[in-house]
N, C-alpha and C positions, 0 to 999 in steps of 0.2 A: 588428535589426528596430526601426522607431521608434515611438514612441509610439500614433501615429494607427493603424497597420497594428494593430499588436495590438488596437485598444480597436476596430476593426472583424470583425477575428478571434472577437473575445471577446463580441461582438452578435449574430452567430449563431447562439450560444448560449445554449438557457435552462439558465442554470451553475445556481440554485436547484436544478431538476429533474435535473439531472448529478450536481449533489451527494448528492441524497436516494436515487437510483439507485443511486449507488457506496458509499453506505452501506450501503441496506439488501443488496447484494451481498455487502459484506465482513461485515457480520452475519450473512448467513445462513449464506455460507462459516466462520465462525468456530462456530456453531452447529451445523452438520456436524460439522466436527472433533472440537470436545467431545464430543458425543454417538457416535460412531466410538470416541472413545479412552478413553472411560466404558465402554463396553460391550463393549469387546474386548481385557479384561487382557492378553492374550497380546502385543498391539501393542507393540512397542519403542520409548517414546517419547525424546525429545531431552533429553539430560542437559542442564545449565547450560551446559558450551560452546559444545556443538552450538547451543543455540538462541540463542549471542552469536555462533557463524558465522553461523547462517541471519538473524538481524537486520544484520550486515554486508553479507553478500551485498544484502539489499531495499537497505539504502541505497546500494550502488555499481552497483547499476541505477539508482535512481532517480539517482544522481549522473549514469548517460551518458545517461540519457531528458533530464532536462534540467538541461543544468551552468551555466546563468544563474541559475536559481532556486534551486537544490540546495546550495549551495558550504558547505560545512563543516556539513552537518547530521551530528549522532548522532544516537545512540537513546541515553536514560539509563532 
């Protein structure tokens, strides 16, 4: 894709309002969680590997969602 295409792609979009959307989304979902796994000791939560799988697995989505932008990201 060249320059021009994307930066018309990318003007149909109000990315500001996309961004502020996706955040308060992942906040709120992150705010569920907590509160779910605060008040329901019985819950089985994710020892440390489990949750160094489940951060692998987001980023090898996110590596086939998009492998132009993505290439050699971790999580530390």
């Amino acid at each position: 894709m060249d320059f021009i295409r994307i930066i018309k792609k990318i003007t149909n979009l109000n990315i500001i309002e996309e961004i502020v959307d996706l955040n308060f989304q992942l906040l709120r979902t992150q705010l569920i969680l907590e509160y779910i796994l605060n008040n329901n000791s019985s819950l089985n939560k994710p020892n440390a590997n489990q949750m160094k799988s489940i951060d692998d697995n987001a980023i090898t989505s996110l590596q086939k969602k998009y492998p132009n932008l993505i290439d050699g990201l971790e999580y530390k």
